[in-house]
DRENPA-3360 file (N, C-alpha, C; in nm, 2 decimals, always signed):
BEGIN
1 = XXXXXXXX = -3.22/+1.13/-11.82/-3.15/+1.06/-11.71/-3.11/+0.92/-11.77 ~ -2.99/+0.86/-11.72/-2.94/+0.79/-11.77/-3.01/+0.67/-11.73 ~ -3.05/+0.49/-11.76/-3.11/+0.43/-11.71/-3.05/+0.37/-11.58 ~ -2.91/+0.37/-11.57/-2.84/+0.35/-11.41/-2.86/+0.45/-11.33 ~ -2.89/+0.59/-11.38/-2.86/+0.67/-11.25/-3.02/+0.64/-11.12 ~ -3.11/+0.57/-11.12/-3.19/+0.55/-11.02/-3.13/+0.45/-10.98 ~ -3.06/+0.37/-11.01/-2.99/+0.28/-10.91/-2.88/+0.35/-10.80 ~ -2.79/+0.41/-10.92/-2.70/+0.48/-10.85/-2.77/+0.51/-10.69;
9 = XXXXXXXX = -2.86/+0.60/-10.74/-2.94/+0.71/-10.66/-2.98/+0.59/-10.49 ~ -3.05/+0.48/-10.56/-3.10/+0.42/-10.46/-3.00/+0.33/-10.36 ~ -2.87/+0.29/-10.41/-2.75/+0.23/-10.35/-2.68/+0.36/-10.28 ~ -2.69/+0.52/-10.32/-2.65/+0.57/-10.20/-2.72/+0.62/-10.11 ~ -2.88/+0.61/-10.12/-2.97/+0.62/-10.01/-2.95/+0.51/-9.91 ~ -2.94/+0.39/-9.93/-2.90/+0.27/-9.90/-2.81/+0.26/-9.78 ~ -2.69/+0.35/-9.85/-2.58/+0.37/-9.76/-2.65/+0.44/-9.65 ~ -2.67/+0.56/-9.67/-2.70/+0.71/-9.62/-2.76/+0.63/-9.51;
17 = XXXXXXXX = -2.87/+0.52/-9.47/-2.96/+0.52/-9.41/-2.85/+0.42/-9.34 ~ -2.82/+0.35/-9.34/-2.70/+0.20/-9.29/-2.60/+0.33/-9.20 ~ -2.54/+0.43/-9.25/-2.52/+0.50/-9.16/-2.55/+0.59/-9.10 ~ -2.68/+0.65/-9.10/-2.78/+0.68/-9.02/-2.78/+0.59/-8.85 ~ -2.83/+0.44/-8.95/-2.89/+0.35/-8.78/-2.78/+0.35/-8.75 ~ -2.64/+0.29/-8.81/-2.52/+0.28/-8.72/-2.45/+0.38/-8.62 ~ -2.49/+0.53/-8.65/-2.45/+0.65/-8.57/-2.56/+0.63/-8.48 ~ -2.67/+0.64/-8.50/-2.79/+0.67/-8.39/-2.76/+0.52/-8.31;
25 = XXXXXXXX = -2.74/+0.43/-8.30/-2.68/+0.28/-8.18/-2.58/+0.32/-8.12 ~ -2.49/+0.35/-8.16/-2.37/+0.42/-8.11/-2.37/+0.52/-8.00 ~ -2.47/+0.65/-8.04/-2.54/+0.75/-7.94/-2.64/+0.72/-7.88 ~ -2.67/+0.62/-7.85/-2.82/+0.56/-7.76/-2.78/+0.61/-7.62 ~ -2.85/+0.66/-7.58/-2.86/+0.68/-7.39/-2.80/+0.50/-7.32 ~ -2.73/+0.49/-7.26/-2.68/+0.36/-7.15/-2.75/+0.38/-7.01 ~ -2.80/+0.26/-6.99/-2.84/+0.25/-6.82/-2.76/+0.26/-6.76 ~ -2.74/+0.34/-6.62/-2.61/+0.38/-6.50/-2.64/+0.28/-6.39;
33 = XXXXXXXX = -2.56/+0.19/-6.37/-2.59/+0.11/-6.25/-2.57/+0.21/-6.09 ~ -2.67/+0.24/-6.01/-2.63/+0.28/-5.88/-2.53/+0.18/-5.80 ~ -2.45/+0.28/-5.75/-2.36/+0.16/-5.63/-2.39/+0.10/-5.54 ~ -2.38/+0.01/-5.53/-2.45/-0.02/-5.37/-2.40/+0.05/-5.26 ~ -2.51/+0.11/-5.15/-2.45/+0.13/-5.08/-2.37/+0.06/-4.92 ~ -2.26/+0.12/-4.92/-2.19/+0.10/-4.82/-2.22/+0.01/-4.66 ~ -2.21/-0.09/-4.66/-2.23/-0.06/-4.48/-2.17/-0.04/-4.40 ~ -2.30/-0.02/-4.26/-2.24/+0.09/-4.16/-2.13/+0.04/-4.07;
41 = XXXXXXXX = -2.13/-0.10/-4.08/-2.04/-0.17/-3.98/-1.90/-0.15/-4.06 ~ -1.87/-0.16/-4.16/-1.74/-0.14/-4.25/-1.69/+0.01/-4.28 ~ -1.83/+0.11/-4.27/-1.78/+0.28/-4.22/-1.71/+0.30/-4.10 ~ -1.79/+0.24/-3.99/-1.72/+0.31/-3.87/-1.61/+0.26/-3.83 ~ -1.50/+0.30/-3.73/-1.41/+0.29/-3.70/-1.38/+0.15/-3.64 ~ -1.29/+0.07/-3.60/-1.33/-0.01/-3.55/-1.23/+0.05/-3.36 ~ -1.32/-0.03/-3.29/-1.36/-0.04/-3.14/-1.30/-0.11/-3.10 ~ -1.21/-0.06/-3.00/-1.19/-0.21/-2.90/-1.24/-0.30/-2.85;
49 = XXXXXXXX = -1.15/-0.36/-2.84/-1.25/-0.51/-2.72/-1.32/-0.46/-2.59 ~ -1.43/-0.51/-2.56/-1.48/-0.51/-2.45/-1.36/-0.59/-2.36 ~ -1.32/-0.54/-2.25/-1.25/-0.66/-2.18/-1.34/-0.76/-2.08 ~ -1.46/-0.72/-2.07/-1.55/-0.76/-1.96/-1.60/-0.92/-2.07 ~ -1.65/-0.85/-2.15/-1.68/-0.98/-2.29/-1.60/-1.05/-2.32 ~ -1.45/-1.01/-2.38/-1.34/-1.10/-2.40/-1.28/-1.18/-2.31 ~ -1.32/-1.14/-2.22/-1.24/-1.22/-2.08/-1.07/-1.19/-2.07 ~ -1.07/-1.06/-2.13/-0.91/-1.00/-2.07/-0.90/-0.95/-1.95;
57 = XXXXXXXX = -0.83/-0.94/-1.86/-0.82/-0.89/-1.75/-0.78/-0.76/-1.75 ~ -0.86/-0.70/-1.66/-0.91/-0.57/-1.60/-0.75/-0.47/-1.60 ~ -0.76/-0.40/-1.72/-0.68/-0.32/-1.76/-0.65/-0.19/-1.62 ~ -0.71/-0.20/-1.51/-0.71/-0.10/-1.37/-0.64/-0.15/-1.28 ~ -0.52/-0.15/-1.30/-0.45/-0.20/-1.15/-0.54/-0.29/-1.01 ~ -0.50/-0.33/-0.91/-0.56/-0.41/-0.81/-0.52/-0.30/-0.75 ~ -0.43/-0.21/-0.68/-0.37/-0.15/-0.60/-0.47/-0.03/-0.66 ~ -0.50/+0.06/-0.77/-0.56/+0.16/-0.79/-0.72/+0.14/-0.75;
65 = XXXXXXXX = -0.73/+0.00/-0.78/-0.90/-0.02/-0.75/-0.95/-0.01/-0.61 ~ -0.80/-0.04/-0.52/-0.85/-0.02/-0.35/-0.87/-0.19/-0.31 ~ -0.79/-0.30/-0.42/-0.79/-0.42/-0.39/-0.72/-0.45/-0.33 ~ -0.68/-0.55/-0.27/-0.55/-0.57/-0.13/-0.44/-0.64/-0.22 ~ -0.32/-0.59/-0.20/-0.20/-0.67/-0.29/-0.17/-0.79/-0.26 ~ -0.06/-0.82/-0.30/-0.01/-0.98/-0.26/+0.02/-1.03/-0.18 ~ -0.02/-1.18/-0.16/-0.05/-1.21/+0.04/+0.12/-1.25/+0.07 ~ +0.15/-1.23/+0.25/+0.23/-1.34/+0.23/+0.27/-1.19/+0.37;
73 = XXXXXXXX = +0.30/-1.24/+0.48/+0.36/-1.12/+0.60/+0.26/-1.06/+0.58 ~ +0.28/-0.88/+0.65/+0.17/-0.78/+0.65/+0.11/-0.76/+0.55 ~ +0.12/-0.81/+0.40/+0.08/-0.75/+0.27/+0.17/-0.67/+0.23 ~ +0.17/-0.64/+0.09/+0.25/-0.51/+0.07/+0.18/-0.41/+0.10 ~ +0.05/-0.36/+0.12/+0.00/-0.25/+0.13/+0.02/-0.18/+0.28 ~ +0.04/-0.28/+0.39/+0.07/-0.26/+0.51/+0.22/-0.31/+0.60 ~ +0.21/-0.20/+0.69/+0.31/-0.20/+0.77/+0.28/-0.26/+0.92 ~ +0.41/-0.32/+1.02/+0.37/-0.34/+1.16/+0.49/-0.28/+1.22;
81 = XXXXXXXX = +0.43/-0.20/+1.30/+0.57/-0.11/+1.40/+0.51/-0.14/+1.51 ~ +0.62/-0.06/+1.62/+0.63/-0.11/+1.73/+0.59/+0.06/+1.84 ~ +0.53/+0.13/+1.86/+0.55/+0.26/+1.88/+0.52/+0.21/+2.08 ~ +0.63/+0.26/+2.13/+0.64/+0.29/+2.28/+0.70/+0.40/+2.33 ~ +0.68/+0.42/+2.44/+0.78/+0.54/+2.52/+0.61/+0.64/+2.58 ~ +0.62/+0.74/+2.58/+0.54/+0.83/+2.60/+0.41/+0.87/+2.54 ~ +0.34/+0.78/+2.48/+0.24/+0.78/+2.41/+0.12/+0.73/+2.49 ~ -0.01/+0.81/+2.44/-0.13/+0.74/+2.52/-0.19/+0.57/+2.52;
89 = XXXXXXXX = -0.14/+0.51/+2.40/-0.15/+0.35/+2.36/-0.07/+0.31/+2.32 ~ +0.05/+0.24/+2.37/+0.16/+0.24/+2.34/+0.18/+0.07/+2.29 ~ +0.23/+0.03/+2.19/+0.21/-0.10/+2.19/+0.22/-0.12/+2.00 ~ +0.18/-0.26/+1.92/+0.21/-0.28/+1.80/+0.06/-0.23/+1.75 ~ +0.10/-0.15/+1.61/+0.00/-0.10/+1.54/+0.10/-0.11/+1.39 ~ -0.06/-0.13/+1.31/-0.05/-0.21/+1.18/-0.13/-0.03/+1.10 ~ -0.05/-0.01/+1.00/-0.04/+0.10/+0.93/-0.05/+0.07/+0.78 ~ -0.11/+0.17/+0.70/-0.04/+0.17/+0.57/+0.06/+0.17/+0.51;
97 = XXXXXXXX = +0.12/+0.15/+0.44/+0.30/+0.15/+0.37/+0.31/+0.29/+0.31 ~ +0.38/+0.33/+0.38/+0.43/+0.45/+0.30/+0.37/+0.55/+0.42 ~ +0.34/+0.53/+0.57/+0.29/+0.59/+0.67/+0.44/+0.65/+0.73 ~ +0.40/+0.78/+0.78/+0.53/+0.84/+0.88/+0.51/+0.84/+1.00 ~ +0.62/+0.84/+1.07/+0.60/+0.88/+1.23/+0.47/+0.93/+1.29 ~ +0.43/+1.03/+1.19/+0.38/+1.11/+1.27/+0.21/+0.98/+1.26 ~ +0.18/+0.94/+1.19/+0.04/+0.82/+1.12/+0.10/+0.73/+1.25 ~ +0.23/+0.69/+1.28/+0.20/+0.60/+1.39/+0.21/+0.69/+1.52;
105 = XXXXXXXX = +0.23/+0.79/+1.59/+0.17/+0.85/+1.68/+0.04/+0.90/+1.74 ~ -0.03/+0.90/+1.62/-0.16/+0.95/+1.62/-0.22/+0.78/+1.60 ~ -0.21/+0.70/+1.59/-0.24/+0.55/+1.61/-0.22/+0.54/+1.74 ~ -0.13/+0.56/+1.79/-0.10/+0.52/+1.93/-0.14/+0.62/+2.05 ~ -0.25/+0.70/+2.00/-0.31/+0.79/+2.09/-0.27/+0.97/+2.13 ~ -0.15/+0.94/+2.00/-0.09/+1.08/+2.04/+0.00/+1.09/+2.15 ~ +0.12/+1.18/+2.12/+0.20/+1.23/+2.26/+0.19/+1.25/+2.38 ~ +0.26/+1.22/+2.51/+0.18/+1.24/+2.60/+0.20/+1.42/+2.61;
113 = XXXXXXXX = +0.15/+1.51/+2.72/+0.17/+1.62/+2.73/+0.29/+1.62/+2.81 ~ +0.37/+1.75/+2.74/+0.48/+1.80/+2.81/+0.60/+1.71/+2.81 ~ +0.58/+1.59/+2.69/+0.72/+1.53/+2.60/+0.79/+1.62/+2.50 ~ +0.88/+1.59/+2.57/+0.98/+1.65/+2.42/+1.04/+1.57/+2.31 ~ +0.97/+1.65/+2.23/+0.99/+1.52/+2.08/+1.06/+1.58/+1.97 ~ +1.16/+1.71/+2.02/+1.29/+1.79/+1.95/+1.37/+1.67/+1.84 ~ +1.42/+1.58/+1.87/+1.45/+1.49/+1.84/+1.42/+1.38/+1.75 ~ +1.25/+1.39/+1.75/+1.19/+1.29/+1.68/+1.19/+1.35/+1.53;
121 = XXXXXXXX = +1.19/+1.29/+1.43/+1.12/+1.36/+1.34/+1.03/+1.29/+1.26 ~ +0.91/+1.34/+1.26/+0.80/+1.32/+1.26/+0.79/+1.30/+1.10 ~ +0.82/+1.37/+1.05/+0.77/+1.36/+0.89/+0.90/+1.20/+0.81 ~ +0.96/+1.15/+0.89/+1.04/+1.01/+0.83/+0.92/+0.92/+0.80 ~ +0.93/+0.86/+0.68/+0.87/+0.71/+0.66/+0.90/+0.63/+0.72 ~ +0.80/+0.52/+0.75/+0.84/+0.39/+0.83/+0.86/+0.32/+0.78 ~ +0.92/+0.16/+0.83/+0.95/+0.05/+0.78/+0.87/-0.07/+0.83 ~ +0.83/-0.13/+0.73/+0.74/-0.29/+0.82/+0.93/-0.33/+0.95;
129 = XXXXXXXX = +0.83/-0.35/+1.07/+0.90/-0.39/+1.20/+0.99/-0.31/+1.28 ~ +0.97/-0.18/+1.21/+1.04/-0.09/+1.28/+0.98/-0.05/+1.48 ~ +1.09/+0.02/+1.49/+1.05/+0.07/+1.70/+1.00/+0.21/+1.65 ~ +0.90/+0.24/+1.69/+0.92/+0.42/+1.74/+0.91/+0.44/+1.89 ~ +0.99/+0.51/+1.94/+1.02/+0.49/+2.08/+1.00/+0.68/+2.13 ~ +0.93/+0.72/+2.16/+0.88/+0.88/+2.26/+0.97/+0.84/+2.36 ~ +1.01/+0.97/+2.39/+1.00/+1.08/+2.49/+1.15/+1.01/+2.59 ~ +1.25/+0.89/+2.55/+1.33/+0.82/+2.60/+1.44/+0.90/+2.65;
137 = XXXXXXXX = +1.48/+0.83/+2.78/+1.65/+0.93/+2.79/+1.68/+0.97/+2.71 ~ +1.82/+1.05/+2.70/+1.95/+1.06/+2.63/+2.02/+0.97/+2.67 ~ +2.05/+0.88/+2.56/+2.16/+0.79/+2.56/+2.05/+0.70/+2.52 ~ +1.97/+0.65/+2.51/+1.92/+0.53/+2.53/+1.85/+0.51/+2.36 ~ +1.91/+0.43/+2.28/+1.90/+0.43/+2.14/+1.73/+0.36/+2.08 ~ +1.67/+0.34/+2.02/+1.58/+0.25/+2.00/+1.57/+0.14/+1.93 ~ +1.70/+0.09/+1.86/+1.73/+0.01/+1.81/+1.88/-0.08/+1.85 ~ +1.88/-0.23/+1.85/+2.00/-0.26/+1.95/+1.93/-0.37/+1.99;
145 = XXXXXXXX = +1.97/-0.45/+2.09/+2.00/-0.57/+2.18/+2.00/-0.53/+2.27 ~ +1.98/-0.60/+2.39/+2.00/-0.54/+2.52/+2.12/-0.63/+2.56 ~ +2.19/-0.58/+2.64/+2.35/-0.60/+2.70/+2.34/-0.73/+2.78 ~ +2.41/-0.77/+2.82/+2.45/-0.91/+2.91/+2.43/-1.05/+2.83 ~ +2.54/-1.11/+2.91/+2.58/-1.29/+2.85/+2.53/-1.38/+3.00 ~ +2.53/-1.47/+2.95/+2.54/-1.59/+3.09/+2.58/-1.56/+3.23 ~ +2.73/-1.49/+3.17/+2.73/-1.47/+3.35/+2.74/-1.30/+3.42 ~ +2.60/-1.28/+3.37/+2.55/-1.19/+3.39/+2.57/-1.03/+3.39;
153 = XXXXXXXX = +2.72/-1.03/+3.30/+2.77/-0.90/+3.25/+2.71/-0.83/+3.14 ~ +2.72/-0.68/+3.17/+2.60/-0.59/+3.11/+2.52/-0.57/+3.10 ~ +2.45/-0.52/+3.07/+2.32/-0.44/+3.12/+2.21/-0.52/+3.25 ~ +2.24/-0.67/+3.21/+2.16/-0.72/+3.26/+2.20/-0.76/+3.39 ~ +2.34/-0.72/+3.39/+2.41/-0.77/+3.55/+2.42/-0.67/+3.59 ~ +2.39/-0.55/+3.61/+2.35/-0.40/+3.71/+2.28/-0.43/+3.75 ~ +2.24/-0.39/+3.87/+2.12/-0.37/+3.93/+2.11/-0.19/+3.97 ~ +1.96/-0.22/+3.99/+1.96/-0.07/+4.02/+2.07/+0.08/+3.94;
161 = XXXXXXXX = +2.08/+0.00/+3.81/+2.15/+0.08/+3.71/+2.04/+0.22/+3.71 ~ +2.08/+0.24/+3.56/+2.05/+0.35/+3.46/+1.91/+0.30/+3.35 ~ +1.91/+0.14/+3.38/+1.82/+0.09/+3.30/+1.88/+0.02/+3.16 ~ +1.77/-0.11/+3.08/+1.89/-0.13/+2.99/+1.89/-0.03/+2.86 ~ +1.99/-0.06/+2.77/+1.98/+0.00/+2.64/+1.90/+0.00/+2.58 ~ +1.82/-0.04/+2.56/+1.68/-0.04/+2.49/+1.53/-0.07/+2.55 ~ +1.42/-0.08/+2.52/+1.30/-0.08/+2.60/+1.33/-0.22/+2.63 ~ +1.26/-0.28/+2.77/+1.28/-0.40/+2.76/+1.13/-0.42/+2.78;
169 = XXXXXXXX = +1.10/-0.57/+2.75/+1.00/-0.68/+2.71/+0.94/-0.68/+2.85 ~ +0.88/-0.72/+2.87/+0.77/-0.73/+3.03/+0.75/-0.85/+2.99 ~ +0.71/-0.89/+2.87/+0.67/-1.05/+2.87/+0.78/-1.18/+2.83 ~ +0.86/-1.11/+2.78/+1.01/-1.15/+2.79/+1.13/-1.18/+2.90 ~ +1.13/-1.09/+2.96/+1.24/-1.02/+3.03/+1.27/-1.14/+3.13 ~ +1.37/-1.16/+3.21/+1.40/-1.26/+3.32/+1.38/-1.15/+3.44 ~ +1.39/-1.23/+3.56/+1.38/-1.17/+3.71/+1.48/-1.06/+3.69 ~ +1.63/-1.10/+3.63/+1.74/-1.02/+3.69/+1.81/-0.92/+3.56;
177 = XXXXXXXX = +1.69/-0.89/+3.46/+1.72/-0.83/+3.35/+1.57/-0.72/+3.39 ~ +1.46/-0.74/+3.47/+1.45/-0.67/+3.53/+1.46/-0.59/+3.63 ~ +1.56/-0.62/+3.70/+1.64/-0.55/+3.80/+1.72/-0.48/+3.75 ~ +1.73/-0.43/+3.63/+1.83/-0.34/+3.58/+1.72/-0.20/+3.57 ~ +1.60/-0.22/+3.59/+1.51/-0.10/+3.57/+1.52/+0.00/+3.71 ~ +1.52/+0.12/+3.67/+1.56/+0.16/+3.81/+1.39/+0.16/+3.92 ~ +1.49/+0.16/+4.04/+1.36/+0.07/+4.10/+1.32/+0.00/+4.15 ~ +1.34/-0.10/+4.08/+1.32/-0.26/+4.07/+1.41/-0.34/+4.12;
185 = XXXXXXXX = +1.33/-0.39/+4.25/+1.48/-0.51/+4.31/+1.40/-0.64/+4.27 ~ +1.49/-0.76/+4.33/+1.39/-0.85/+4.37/+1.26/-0.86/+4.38 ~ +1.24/-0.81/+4.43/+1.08/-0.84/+4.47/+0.97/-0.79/+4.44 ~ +1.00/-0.68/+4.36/+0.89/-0.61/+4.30/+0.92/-0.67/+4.14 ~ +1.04/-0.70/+4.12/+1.09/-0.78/+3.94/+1.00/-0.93/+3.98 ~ +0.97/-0.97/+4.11/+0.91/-1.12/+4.13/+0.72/-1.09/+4.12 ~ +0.67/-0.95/+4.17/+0.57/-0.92/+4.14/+0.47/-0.93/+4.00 ~ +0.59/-0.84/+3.96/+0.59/-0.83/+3.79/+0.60/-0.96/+3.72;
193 = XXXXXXXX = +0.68/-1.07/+3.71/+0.68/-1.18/+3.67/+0.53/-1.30/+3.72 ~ +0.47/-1.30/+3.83/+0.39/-1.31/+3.88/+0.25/-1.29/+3.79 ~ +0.26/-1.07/+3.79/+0.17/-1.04/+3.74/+0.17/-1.14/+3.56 ~ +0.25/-1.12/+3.52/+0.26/-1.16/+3.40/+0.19/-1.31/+3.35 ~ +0.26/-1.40/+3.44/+0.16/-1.52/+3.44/+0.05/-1.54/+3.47 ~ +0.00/-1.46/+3.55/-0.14/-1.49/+3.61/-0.25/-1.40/+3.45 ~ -0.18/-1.31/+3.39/-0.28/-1.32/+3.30/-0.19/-1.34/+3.17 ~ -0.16/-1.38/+3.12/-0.11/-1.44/+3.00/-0.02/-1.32/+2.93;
201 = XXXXXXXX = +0.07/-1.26/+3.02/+0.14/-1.14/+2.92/+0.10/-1.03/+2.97 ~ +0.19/-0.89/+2.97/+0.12/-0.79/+2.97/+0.06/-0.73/+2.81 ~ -0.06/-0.70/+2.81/-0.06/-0.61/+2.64/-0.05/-0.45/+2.65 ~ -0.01/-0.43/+2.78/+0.04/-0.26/+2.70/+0.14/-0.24/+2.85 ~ +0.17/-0.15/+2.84/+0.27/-0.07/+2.90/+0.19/-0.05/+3.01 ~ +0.12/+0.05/+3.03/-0.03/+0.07/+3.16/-0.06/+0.00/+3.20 ~ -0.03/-0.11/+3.18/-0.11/-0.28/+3.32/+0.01/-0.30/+3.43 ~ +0.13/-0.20/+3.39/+0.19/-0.20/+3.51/+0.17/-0.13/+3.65;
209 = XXXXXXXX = +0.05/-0.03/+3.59/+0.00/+0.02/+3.70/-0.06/-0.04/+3.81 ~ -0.12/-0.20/+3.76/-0.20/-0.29/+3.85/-0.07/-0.38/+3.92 ~ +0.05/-0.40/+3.89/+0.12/-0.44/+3.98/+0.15/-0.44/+4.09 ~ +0.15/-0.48/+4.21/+0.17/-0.48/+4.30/+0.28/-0.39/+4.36 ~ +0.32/-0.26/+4.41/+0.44/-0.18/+4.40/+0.46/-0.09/+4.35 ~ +0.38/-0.10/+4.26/+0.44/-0.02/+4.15/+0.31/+0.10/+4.12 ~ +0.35/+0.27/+4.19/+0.28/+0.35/+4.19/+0.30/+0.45/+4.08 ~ +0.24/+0.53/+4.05/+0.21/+0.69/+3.97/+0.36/+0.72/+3.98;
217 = XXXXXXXX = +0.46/+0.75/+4.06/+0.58/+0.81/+3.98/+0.66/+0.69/+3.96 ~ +0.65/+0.59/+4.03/+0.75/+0.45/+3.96/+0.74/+0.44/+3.79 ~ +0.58/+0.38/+3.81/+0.53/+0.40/+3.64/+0.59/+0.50/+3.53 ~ +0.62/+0.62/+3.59/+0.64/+0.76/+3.50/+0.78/+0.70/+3.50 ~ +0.84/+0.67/+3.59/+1.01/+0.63/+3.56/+1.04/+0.50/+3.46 ~ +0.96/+0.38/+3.48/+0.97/+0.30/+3.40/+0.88/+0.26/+3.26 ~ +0.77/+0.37/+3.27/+0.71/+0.39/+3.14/+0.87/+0.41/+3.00 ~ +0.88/+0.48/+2.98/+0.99/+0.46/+2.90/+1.06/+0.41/+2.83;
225 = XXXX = +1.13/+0.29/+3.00/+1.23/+0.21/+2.96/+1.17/+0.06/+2.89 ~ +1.04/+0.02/+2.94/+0.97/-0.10/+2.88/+0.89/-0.10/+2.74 ~ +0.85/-0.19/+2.71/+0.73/-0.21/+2.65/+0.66/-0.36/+2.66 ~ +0.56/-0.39/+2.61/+0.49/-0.53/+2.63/+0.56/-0.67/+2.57;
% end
């Protein structure tokens, strides 16, 4: 053997081993960092506002809740009609909005028996201040003015007419606007006027019964044509 070749020999063991450790560093196992996990408030969905917390106002209507709407006259939620003529209570009654004829008849005690109410129709909606008027002549409209001026022409200058065009007022009316009720002269129109002061108004139609004159079929004739 030549006297270099143990060198030789030993400069490429040398190597051999340099790339040995350099391959085996290279393939070493690495630590895996775990991820952190997640949290639960950034998984779930997000949620509305509480409105009760936030202080937003109550996403439920007032009107759906059974709250009373906006003030000012009857309310919006209510009505005031006028129901007279042939009814057991005849007089002003305060209703829901959106009530029909028939909600104010049955307020006012119901029909009397053996009215004929062919005419009425019962299933119409009402209006805040409207008349519903039972069981009235023919001819005799429920909406209107009553007739006469100053000097006493129309309705209110007849006497012992047909009665006027429309119900008249008991707590309104003059001496000689009720002299147009049939019936009614002087002196039983001075009764009535009388009665009316001594208690502050009539409030229904039936306290005409306590009038002085004024009997079971008068009443049935002028039930009708008045109201309070």
């Amino acid at each position: 053997m030549a006297p270099r070749t143990p060198v030789v020999l030993g400069l490429v063991l040398l190597a051999a081993v340099a790339v040995a450790t350099v391959h085996f560093w290279s393939v070493r196992p690495e630590a895996v960092r775990v991820p952190e996990p997640v949290a639960d408030e950034a998984a779930a969905p997000a949620l509305p506002p509480d409105p009760l917390r936030s202080g937003a106002p109550d996403p439920v209507s007032r009107q759906a809740s059974g709250e009373p709407g906006g003030s000012g006259g009857s309310g919006s939620g209510q009505i005031v009609v006028d129901v007279s003529g042939k009814v057991h209570r005849p007089g002003v009654r305060r209703l829901p909005a959106g009530s029909r004829v028939e909600d104010a008849l049955e307020a006012a005690g119901g029909v009397r028996a053996g009215t004929d109410v062919t005419g009425l129709n019962r299933a119409r909606v009402l209006v805040d201040g409207e008349q519903v008027a039972v069981g009235l002549p023919p001819g005799l409209p429920v909406t209107g003015a009553t007739g006469g001026g100053e000097n006493g022409s129309g309705a209110a200058g007849v006497q012992g007419g047909a009665g006027p065009s429309v119900p008249l007022s008991l707590n309104t009316a003059t001496a000689e606007q009720l002299e147009t009720l049939p019936g009614v002269g002087p002196v039983l129109a001075q009764h009535m006027i009388d009665y009316r002061t001594e208690n502050n108004g009539f409030r229904s139609v039936d306290e005409l019964r306590q009038v002085n004159g004024i009997g079971d079929r008068r009443f049935a004739d002028l039930q009708p044509l008045v109201r309070p």
